[in-house]
N, C-alpha and C positions, 0 to 999 in steps of 0.2 A: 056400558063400555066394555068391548071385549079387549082385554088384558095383554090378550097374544099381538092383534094389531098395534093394540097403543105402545109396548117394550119394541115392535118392528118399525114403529114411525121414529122412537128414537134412536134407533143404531140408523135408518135412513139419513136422520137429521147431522150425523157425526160426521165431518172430513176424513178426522183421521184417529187413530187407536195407536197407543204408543204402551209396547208390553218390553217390559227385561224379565230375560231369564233368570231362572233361579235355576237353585241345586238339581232339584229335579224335574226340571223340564226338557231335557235332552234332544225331545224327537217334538217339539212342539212345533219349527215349520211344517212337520210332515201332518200336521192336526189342523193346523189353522192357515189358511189358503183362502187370503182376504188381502186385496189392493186396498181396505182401509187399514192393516192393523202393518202396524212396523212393530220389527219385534229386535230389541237390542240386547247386547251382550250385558252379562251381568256386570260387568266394570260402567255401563252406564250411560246415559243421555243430560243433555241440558237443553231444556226449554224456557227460554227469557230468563229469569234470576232463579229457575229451579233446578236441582239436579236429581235424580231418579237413577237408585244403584243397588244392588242386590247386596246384601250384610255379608254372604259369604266371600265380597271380592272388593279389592280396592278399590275406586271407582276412580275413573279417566282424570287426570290434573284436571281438565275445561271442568267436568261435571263438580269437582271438590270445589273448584272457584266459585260456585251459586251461592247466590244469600242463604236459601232452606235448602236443605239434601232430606231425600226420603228415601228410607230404606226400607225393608223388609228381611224375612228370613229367621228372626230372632222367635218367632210364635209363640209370643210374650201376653201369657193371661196373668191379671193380679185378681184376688180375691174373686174368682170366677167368672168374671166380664172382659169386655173390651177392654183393652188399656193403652193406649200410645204411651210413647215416652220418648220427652222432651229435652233436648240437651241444654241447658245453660250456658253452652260458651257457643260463639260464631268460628264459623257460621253453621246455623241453627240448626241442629240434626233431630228429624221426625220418623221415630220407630213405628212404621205402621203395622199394625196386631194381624194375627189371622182372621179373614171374614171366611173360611172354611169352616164350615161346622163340626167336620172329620177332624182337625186339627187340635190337637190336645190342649196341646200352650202349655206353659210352663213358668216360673217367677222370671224375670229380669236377669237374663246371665251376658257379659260381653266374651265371645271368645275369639273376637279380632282384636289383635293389639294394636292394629291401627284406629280403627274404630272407639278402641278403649278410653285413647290421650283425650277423646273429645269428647266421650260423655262420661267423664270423673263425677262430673257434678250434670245431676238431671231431675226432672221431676216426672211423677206418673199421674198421666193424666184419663181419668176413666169415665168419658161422658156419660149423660142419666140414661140416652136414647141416640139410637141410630136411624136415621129414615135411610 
């Protein structure tokens, strides 16, 4: 199976590509110039009961309304691996880790105070594997 084909059959397969900015993504329309990918402000999107908002920005009232909110931003490593981290109060906030390799990471720090009310209480969660 060549590798290149089969990764081209599934971005074929995709409608659509939903990217938010982060802190430094500045000049990223001027990079990515694709009728699939929509590319939203860091304050955020909601798609059916999910919202999707960059750590460094409040995220839109509609997107805070989701059942689960995912954020990023925080390039949160525990004990040298992947780690998400999970909020215990609703609605349900998912720190997703850096998949950068370049990305240092660093322990679990909040430095939104908005952000903070809601994960007082959390758990870190570091699966065995990633596919």
């Amino acid at each position: 199976l060549d590798r290149s084909s089969a990764a081209s059959d599934v971005y074929k397969r995709q409608e659509k590509i939903f990217v938010v900015k982060g802190n430094h993504d500045a000049f990223l329309e001027k990079h990515i110039k694709n009728e699939k990918v929509k590319i939203y402000s860091s304050r955020g999107f909601k798609y059916k009961q999910y919202g999707f908002f960059h750590g460094n920005a409040k995220p839109l009232k509609k997107v805070f309304e989701s059942k689960y909110l995912f954020c990023s931003h925080f390039h949160v490593k525990e004990f040298d691996t992947v780690t998400f981290i999970v909020s215990k109060s609703k609605p349900k906030i998912i720190v997703l880790p850096p998949f950068n390799p370049l990305i240092l990471g660093k322990r679990f720090e909040i430095e939104s105070k908005f952000l903070l009310k809601f994960l007082k209480e959390y758990e870190i969660i570091t699966p065995y594997g990633i596919i």
